[in-house]
N, C-alpha and C positions, 0 to 999 in steps of 0.2 A: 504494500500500500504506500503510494507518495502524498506525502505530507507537501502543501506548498510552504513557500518560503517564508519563516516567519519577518516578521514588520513590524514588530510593536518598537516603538522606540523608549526605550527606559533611560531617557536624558536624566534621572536622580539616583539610578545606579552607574552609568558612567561617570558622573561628578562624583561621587562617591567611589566607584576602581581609581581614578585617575590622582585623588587626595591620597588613596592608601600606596600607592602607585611614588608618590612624593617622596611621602613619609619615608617608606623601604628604602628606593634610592639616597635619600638625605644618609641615614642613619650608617649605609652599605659605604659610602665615603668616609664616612666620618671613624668608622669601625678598620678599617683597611689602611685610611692615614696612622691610626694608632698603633700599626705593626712597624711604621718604620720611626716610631721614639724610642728615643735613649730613655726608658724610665728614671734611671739614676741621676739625669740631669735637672730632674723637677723636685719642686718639695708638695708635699702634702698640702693639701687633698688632690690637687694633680694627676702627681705619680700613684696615688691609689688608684685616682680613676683611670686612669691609661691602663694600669699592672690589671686590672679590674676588663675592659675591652679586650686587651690581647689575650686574658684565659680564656675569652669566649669566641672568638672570634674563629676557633675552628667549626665551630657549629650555625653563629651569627652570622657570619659571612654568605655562604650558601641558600641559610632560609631567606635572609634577603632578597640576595640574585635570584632567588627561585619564585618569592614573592611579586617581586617587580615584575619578572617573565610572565605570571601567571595577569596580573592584572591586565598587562598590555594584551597577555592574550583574547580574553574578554573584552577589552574595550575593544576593539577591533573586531569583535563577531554582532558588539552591541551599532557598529559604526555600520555592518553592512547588513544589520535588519532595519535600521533607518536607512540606506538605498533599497532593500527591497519593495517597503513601503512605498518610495517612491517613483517604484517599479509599477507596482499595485497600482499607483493613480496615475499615472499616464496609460494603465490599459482602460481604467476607469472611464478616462476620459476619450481612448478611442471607442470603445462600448455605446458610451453617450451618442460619440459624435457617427456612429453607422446605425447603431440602433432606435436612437431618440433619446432624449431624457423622461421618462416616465410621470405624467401628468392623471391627476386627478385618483382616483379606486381603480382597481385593478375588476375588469370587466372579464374576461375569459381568462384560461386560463394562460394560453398562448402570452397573455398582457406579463405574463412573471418574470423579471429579470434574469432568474435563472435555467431559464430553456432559454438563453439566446447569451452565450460566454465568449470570450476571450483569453485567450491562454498563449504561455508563453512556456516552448519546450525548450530544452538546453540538450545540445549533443554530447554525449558522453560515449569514450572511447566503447566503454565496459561499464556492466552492473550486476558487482559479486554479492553485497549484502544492502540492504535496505527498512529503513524504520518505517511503522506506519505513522508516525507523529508522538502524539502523549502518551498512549501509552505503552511506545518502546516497545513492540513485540518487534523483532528484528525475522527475516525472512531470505535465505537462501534462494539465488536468484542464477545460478552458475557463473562457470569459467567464461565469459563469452565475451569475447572481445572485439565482436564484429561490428558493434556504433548502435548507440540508443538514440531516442528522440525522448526526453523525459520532460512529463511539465513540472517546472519549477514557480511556479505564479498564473494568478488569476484574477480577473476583474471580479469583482461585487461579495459575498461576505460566505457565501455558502457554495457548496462540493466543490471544496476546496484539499478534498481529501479523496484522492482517484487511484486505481492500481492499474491504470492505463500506461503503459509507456509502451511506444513502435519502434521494431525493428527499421535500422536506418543502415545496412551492410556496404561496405565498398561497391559490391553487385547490385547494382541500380535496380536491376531488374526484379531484385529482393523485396525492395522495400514495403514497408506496412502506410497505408494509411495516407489519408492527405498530407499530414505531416512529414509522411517519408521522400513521399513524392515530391513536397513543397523542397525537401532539403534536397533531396538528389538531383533537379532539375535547376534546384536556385532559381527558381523563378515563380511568379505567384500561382496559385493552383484552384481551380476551383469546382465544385459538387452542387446540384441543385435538383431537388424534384424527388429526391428519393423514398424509398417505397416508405411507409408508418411500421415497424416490423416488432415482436413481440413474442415472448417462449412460445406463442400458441399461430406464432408466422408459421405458411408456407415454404415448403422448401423453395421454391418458386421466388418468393420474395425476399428470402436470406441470399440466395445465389445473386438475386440483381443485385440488393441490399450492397454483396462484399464485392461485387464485379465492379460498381460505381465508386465504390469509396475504396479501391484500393485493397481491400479484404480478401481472406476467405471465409467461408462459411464455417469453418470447423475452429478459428479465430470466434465468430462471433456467436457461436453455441455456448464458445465456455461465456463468455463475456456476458450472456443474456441470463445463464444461470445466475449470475449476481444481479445484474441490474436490470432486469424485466424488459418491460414498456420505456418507451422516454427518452427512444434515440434521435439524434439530430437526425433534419432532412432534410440541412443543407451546408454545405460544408465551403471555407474559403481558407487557403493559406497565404502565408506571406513567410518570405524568406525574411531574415537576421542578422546582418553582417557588425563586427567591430572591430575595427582598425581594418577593415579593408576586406575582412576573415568570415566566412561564414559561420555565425555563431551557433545558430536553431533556428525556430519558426515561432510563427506567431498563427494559431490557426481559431478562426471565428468561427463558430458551428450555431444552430441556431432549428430547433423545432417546425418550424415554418417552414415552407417551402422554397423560400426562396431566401436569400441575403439581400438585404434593402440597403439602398445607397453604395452602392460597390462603385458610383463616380467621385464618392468621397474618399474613397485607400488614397490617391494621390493628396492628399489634403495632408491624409498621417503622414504619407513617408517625406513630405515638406515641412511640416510641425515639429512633430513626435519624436520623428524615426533617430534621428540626428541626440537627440535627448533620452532619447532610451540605451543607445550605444554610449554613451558618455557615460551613463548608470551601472551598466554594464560590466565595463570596463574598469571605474572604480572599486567592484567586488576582489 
């Protein structure tokens, strides 16, 4: 199960790493100068307190260094769940800007922000093990080192918690999914029209189902035993580049049958695109 990327930003526990973070360093100086005095050159209380550092300082020393390391390390995972966040609202706001902003009561059901997502996969060489989120059940996933498409982030606040990720292999001709497609072709990709399909589909309509999206049907048997009813039936990718690289995809799927406003993608990759690479790339 992939967990998307957390985002919460705890700006008062990084002021908080960052103080203890000081501290350790102040002290790991001050402990380290005291190894090179001459104790006998001071008088009391002084030469106590120096004689008093250097007994400790085989132990002091260390948990310092090791202190400091440990802060920065956190301040730096807490540094890039506030660019995810910020990941999170630039999808937000491609979302808005293909799908609408949502006015008034929600009239059908079709009307729910989440039948109509944005998502952002990240290419990964290999995936050996993976957490499902909180509560950490970890899941063997093989040796396979042939290229994933995993999503790391998502627009709007729910299933955000997916065990989807597509096969994306050197052999093109491999690949899973809009997203695979989108990455292997680098270039935008898109689906529309597809059949409503459901554990109690057709075989008829599973076989179009995966012939159109990229699938096969024995893909979306297991897939349906988890999640029923409630697949997209319409599918758009968008390729991901940073520094020049292709990073992932960005793929819009949506209940409906159609993707609305597809003359506004140029709009994102004018706005956004440029600003999501920069995010990116900070991680």
């Amino acid at each position: 199960m992939f967990q998307m990327r957390d985002d919460t930003n705890r700006r008062g526990l990084k002021r908080v790493l960052g103080i203890i973070q000081w501290i350790a360093a102040f002290f790991l100086v001050i402990v380290a100068a005291s190894l090179k005095a001459d104790v006998s050159k001071y008088q009391p209380p002084l030469s106590g307190l120096l004689g008093l550092l250097q007994g400790v300082a085989w132990w002091c020393i260390p948990t310092l260094a090791l202190a400091a390391g440990v802060t920065q390390f956190f301040q730096k995972r807490i540094n890039q769940a506030s660019t995810w966040g910020s990941i999170r609202f630039l999808l937000n706001e491609f979302h808005k800007l293909i799908f609408g902003k949502p006015s008034g009561a929600i009239k059908s059901p079709t009307d729910t922000t989440h039948h109509k997502r944005v998502t952002l996969f990240q290419y990964k060489k290999r995936i050996t093990f993976r957490d499902d989120g909180p509560t950490r059940h970890w899941y063997f996933l093989g040796f396979d080192w042939s290229g994933w498409l995993i999503p790391v982030q998502r627009s709007g606040h729910t299933t955000r918690r997916t065990s989807t990720a597509f096969w994306a292999p050197d052999a093109a001709d491999k690949v899973q999914g809009i997203a695979g497609v989108t990455w292997a072709n680098n270039q935008r990709s898109v689906r529309e029209d597809l059949p409503d399909i459901s554990q109690n589909s057709s075989t008829e309509d599973l076989k179009k189902y995966a012939d159109d999206s990229w699938l096969t049907v024995e893909w979306l048997e297991k897939k349906l035993v988890r999640k029923g009813s409630g697949w997209p039936r319409a599918l758009y990718g968008i390729p991901v580049e940073v520094e020049g690289k292709l990073w992932g995809v960005i793929v819009l799927d949506s209940r409906d049958v159609k993707i609305p406003n597809l003359d506004r993608i140029d709009a994102f990759h004018e706005t956004y695109a440029k600003i999501l690479s920069r995010f990116i790339h900070a991680l």
